[in-house]
SEKE-829073 format. One record per residue (C-alpha): x, y, z. Coordinates in nm, 4 decimals. Example, Ala and Ser with C-alpha at 12.3 -4.5 7.8 and 13.67 -1.06 7.14 Angstrom:
% SEKE-829073
x; y; z
1.2300; -0.4500; 0.7800
1.3670; -0.1060; 0.7140
***
This chain:
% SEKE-829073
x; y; z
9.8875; 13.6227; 10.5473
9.5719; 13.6405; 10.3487
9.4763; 13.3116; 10.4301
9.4995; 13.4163; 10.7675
9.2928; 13.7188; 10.7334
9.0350; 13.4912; 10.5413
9.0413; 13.2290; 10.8238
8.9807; 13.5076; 11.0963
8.7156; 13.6174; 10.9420
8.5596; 13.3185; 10.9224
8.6334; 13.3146; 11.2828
8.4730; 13.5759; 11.3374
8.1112; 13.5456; 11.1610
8.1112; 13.2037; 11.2940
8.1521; 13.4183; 11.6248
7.8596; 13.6884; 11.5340
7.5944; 13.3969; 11.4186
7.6434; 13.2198; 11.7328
7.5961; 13.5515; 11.9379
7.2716; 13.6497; 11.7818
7.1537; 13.2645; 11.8079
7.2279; 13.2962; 12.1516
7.0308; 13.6443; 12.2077
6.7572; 13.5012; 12.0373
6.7322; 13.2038; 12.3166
6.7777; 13.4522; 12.6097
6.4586; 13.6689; 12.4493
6.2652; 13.3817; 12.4081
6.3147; 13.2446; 12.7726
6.2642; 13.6044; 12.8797
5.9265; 13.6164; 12.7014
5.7989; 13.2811; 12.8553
5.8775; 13.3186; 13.1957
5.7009; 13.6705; 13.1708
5.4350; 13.5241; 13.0566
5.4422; 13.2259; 13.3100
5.4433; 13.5006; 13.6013
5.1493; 13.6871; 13.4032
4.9441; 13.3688; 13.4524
5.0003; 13.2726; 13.8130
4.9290; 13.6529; 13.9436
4.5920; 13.6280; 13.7123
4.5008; 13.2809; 13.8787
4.6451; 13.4816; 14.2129
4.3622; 13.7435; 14.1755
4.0848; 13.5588; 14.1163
4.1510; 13.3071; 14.3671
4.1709; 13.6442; 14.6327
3.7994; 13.7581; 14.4763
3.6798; 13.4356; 14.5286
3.8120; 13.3761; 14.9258
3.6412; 13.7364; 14.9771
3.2824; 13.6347; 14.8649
3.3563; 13.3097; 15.0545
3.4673; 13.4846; 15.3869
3.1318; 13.7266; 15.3476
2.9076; 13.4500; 15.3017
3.0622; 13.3039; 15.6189
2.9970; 13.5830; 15.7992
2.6148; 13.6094; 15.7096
2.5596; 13.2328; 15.8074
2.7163; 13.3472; 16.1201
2.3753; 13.5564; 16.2163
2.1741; 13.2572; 16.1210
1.9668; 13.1461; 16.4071
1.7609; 12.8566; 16.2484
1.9436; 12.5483; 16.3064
1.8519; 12.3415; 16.0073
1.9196; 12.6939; 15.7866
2.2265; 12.7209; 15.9435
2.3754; 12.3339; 15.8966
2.2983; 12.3700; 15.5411
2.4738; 12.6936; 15.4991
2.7768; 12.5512; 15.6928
2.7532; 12.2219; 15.4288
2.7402; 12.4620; 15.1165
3.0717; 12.6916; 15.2895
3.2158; 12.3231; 15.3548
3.1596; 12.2656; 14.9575
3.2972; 12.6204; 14.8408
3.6166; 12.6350; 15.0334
3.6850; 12.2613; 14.9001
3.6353; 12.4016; 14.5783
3.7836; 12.7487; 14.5779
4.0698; 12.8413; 14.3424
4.2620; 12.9395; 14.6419
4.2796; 12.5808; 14.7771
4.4580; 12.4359; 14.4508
4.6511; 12.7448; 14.3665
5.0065; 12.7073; 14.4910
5.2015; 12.9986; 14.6138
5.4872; 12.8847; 14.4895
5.5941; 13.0872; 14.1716
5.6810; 12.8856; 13.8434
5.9694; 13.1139; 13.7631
6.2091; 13.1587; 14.0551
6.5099; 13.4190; 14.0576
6.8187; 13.1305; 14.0031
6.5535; 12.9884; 13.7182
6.6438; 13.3436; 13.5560
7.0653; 13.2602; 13.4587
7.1711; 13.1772; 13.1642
7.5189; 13.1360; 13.1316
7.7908; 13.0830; 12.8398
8.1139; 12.8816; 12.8430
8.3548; 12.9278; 12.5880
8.6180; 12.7994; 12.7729
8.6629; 12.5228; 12.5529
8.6628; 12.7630; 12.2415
8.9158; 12.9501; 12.4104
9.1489; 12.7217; 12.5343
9.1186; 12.5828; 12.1206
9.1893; 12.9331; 11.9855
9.4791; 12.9565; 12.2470
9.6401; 12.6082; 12.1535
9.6123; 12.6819; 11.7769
10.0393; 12.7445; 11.6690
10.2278; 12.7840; 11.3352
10.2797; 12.4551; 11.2202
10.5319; 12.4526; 10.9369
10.5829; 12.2539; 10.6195
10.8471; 11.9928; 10.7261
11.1624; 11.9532; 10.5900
11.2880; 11.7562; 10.3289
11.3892; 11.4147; 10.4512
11.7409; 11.2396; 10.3074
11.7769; 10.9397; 10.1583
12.0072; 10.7473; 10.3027
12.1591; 10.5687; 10.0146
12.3979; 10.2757; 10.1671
12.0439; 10.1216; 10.2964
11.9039; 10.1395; 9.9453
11.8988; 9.7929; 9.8232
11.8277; 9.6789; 9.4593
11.7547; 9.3110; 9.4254
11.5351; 9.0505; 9.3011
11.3802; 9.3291; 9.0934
11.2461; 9.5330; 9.3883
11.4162; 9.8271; 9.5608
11.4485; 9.8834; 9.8960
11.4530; 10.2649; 10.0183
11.5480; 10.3693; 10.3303
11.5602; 10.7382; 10.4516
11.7008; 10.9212; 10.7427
11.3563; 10.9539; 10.9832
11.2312; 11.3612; 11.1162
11.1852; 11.3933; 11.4262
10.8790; 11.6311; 11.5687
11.1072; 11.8291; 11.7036
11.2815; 11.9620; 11.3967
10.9666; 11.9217; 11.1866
10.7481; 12.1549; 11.4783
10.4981; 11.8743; 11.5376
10.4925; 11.4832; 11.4277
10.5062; 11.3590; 11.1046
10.2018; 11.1843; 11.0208
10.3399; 10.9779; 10.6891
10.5755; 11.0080; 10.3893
10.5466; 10.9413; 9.9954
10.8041; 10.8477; 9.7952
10.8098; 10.9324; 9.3751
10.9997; 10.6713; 9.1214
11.0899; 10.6922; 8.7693
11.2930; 10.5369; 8.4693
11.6067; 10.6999; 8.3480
11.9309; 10.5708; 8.1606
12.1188; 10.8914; 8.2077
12.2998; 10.8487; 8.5550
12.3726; 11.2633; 8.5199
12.0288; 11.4227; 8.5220
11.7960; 11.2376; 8.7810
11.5814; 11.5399; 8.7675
11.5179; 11.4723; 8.3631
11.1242; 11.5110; 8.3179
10.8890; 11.2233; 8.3071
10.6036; 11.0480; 8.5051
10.6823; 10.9673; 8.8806
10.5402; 10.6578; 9.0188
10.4033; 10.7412; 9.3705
10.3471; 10.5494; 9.7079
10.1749; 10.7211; 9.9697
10.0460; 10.6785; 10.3055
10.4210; 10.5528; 10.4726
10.4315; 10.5469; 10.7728
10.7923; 10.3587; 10.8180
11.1500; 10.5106; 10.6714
11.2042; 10.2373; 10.4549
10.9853; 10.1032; 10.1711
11.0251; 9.8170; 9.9613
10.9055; 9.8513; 9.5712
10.8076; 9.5011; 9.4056
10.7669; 9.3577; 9.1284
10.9468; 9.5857; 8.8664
11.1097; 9.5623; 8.5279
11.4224; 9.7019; 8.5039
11.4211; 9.7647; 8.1301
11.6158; 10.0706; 8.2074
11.9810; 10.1492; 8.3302
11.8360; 10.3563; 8.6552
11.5851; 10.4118; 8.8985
11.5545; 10.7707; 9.0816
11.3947; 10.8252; 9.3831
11.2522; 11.0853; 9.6260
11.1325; 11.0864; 9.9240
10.8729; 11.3761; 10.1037
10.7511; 11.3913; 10.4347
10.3533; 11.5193; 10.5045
10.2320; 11.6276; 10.8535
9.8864; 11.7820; 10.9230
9.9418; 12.0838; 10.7343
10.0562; 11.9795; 10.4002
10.3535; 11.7761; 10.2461
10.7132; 11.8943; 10.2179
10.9884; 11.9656; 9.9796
11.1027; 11.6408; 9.8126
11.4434; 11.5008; 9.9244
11.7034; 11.5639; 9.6381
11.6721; 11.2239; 9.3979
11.8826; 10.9895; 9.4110
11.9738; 10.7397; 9.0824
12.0182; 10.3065; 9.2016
12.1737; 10.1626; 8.9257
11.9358; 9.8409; 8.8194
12.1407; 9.5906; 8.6938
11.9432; 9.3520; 8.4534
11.9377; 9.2460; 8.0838
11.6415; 9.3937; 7.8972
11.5975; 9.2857; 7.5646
11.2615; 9.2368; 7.2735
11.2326; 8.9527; 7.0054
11.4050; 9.0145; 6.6612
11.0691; 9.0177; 6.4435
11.3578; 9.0179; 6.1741
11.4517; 8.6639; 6.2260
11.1637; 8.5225; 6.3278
11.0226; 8.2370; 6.1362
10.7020; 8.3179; 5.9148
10.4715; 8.0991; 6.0921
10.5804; 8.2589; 6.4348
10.3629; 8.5760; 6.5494
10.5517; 8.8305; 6.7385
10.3752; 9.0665; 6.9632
10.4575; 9.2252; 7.2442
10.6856; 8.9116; 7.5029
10.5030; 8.6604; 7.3340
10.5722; 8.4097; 7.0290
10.3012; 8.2270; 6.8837
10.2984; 7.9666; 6.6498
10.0150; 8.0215; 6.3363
10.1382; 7.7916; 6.0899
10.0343; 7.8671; 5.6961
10.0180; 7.5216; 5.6286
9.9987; 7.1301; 5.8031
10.2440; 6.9809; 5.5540
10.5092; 6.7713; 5.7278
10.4482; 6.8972; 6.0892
10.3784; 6.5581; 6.2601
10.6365; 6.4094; 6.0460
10.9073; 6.6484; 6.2010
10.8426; 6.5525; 6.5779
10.7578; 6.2011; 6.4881
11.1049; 6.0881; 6.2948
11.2964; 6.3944; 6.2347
11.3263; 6.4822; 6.5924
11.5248; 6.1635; 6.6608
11.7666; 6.1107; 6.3141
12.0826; 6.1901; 6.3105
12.1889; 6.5904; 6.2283
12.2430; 6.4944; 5.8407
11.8837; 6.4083; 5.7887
11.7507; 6.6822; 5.9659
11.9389; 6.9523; 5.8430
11.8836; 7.0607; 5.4800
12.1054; 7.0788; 5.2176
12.4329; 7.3109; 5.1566
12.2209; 7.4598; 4.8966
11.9601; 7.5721; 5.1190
12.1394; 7.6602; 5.4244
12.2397; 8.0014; 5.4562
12.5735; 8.0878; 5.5400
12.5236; 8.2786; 5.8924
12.2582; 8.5645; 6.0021
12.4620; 8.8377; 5.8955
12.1468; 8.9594; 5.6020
11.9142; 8.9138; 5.9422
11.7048; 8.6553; 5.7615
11.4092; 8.4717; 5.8293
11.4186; 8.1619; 6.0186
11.2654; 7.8787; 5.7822
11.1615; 7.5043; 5.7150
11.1762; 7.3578; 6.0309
11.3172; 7.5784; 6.2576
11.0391; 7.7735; 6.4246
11.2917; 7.9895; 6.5588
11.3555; 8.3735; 6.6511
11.6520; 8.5523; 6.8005
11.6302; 8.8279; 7.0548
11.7490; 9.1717; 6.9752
12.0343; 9.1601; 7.2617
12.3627; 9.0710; 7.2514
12.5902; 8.9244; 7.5278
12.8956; 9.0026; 7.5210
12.9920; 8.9507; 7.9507
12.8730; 8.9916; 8.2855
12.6059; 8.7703; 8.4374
12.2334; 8.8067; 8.2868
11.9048; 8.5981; 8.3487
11.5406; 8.5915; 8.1933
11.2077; 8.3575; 8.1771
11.0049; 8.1881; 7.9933
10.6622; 8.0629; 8.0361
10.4635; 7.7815; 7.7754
10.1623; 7.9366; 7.7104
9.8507; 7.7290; 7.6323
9.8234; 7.4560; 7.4205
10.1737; 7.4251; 7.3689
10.3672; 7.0984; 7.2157
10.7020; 7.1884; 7.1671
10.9827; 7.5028; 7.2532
11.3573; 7.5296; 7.2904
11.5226; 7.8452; 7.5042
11.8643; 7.8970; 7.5141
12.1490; 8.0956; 7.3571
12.3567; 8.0878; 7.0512
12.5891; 8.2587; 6.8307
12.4296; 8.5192; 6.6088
12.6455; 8.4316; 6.2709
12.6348; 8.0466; 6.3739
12.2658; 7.9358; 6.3169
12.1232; 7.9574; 5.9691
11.8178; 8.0086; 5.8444
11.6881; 7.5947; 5.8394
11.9109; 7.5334; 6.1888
11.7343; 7.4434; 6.4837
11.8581; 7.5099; 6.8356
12.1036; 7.2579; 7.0044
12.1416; 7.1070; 6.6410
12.5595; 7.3235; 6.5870
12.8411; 7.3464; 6.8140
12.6963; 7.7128; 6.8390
12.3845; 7.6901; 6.9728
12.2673; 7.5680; 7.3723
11.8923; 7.5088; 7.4652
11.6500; 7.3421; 7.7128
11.4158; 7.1487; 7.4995
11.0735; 7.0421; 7.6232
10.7778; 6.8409; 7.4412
10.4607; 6.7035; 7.5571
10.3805; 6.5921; 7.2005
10.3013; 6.2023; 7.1718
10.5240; 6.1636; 7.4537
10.6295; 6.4203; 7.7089
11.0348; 6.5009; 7.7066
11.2352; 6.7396; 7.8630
11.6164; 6.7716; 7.7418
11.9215; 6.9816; 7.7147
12.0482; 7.0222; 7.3813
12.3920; 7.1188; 7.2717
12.5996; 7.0247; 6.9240
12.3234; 6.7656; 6.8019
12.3852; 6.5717; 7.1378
12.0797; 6.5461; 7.3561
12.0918; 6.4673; 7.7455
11.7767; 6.3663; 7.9047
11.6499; 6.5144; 8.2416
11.4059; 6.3389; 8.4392
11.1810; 6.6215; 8.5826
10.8538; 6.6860; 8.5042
10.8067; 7.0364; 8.2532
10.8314; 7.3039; 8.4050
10.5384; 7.5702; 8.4058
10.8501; 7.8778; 8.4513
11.1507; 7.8155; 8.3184
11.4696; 8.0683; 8.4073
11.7496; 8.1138; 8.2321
12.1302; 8.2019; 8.4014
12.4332; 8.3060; 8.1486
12.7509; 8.3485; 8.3174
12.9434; 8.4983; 7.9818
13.2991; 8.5535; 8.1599
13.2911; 8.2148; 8.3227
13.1104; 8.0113; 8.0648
12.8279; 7.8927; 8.2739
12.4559; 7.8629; 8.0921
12.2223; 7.7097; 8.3355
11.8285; 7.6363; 8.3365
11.6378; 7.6307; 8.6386
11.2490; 7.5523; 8.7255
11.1568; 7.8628; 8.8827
10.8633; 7.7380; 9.0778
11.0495; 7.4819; 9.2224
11.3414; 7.6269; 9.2641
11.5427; 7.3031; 9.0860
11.8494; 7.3143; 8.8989
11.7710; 7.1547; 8.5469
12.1227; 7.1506; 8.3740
12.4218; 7.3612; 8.3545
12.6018; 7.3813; 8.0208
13.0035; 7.5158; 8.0831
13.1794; 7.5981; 7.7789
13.4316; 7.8986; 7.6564
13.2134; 8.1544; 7.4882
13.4398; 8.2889; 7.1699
13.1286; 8.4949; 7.0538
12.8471; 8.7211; 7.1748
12.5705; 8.5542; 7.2211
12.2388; 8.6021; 7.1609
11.9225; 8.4432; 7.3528
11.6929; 8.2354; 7.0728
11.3972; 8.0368; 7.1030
11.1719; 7.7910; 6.9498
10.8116; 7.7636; 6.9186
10.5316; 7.4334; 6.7833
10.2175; 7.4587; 6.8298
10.1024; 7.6876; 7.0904
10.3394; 7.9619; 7.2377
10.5721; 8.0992; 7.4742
10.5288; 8.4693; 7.6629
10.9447; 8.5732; 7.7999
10.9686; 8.8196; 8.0785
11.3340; 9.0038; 8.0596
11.4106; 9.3118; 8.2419
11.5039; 9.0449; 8.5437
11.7984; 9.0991; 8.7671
11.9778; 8.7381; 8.8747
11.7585; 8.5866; 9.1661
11.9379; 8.5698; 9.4786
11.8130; 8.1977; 9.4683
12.0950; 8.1450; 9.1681
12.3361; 8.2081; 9.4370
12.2974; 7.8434; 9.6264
12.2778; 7.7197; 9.2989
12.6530; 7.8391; 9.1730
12.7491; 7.7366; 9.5298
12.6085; 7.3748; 9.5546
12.5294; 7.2532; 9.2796
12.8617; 7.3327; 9.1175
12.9056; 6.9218; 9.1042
12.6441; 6.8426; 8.8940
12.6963; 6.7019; 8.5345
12.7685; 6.9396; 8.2703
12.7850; 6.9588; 7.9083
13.0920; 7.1095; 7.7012
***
């Protein structure tokens, strides 16, 4: 109400200004047309003095007897009346009466002030959750549309509000809210997220020319994906951990073209140290060391279906990805190299190789190296498959009865690796399970 009384006030000195503009015009117009009239009835009189003189000099030459007095007296009258004010003066006036109205239309104000109506906050729209769809690490978010009828006049957009939560119980919990304005649809579609936590809320508003609504009550989608960080623990010492990204910074050159050159290809004996310097399992979380190059996430599997990435980084030579038993690799063991470890391995160092790696048996796979490499572990049905992402190719599927939890690991020469997690399973790895179930496996 005191808005109101602020905004009709406004009204109303707006009003007042443009009244005394308006009187000011009307006494200026006044003054000039007086002053126009003032001038014609001066030029009025003196054109009436002059035609008298004229008319009494006419009437002398009149009396004139002399013809050659009385042609030039006639010649000088001739002269005179061609001349006289009174011949150029018109007698029309400059300022007639209908030159005198001045009218005002506020009929357009009016008819403004007369549409102007309440126009109330609209309600709060509902989110309709069974077309809410999580997938492919966007969310879709569909919401019951108002019409202008129930919201007293159209709705010109709607913004919807995000967050994080793992607590399924309290979707109003405080935090940040993403936003997305300017909507003009009931549905939006949220890309590109990382689902590094167990729920996303949402809430939806609706805005019309007056101001936004009350938000919808939130609403918690369950995000399905495996999150996980690297183990800085277990990494090796000459792999830097920051952030999703391992780099190789090696301490020293000793042996490192020796390993890729022979080791690589000798039998498991020769590259695997000694009893006496193999640890027994990862139980003390040890550092990975010799020849390894490894480090273990900080996530167990232990069932359900989970999927991540990896990407070589520049200047790379050589990495492994792939999974293995936590207590099963120690400290000199290098992936594919045990019955308890399964990787992808890739090299473009002296000659390029890509390979799949389980129980010191190699298979290799004739496809370029990929530039995005995903991941697929099936823990309840056994199934560990690789995929090139960007060209959507099935690499190699490993099937074997998981006893363990498993852990994802990598390696890393020369060069590094960044890992995205937080991924839900593509919907592309569905044609893969379903046609490609054929293809060669490992044990």
């Amino acid at each position: 109400m005191s808005e109101l009384e602020v905004e009709l006030e406004k009204l109303s000195s707006a009003l007042e200004e443009r009244g005394a503009q308006l009187r000011d015009i009307i006494k200026e117009e006044k003054q000039r047309k007086e002053a126009e009239l003032e001038r014609q009835l001066s030029e009025g009189k003196f054109a009436l003095l002059s035609c008298k003189e004229l008319l009494d000099f006419a009437n002398q030459t009149l009396t004139i007897t002399n013809e050659e007095e009385f042609l030039t007296a006639a010649k000088q009258i001739k002269e005179r009346v061609t001349m006289a004010p009174a011949f150029r003066l018109t007698t029309r006036p400059m300022v007639s009466e209908n030159m005198s109205q001045f009218t005002v239309d506020f009929s357009g104000e009016r008819a403004g002030l007369q549409r102007l109506n309440f126009l109330p906050v609209p309600r709060a729209p509902e989110i309709n959750v069974s077309g809410c769809l999580v997938h492919d690490n966007s969310i879709t978010v569909a919401w019951q549309p108002i019409s202008d009828a129930e919201a007293d006049g159209p709705i010109e957009r709607y913004e919807l509000e995000y967050r994080k939560t793992n607590h399924n119980s309290s979707p109003r919990a405080t935090g940040d809210w993403e936003k997305i304005c300017d909507i003009t649809d009931t549905q939006v579609t949220i890309s590109g997220l990382k689902f590094d936590s167990l729920f996303v809320v949402v809430r939806v508003r609706a805005r019309n020319k007056a101001a936004a609504g009350d938000f919808s009550e939130p609403v918690a989608l369950e995000t399905k994906a495996f999150n996980f960080g690297f183990d800085a623990a277990t990494a090796h010492a000459e792999l830097k951990i920051q952030g999703d990204t391992v780099t190789w910074e090696p301490k020293g050159v000793k042996g490192h073209d020796a390993r890729l050159r022979g080791k690589e290809n000798k039998n498991s004996r020769s590259a695997t140290p000694s009893p006496s310097k193999t640890a027994g399992g990862r139980a003390g979380r040890e550092r990975f060391a010799g020849e390894s190059y490894t480090v273990l996430g900080d996530q167990e599997i232990t069932g359900g279906c989970h999927y991540w990435e990896l990407r070589p980084r520049a200047d790379w030579k050589s990495l492994s990805v792939g999974v293995a038993y936590r207590g099963g690799l120690g400290r000199f063991d290098q992936l594919g190299k045990s019955s308890s470890s399964w990787c992808l391995y890739a090299s473009q160092w002296l000659q390029t190789s890509l390979a799949a790696k389980h129980n010191n048996r190699a298979k290799a796979l004739d496809w370029p190296l990929p530039q995005r490499i995903g991941v697929y572990c099936d823990y309840d049905n056994g199934e560990l498959m690789f995929v090139d992402v960007d060209q959507l190719r099935l690499l190699h599927v490993f099937k074997s009865r998981f006893s363990q939890p498993l852990i994802p690991a990598f390696t890393v020469w020369c060069g590094g690796i960044s890992v995205a997690t937080g991924l839900q399973v593509p919907s592309f790895m569905g044609n893969f399970m379903s046609t490609n179930r054929g293809l060669p496996t490992d044990q």
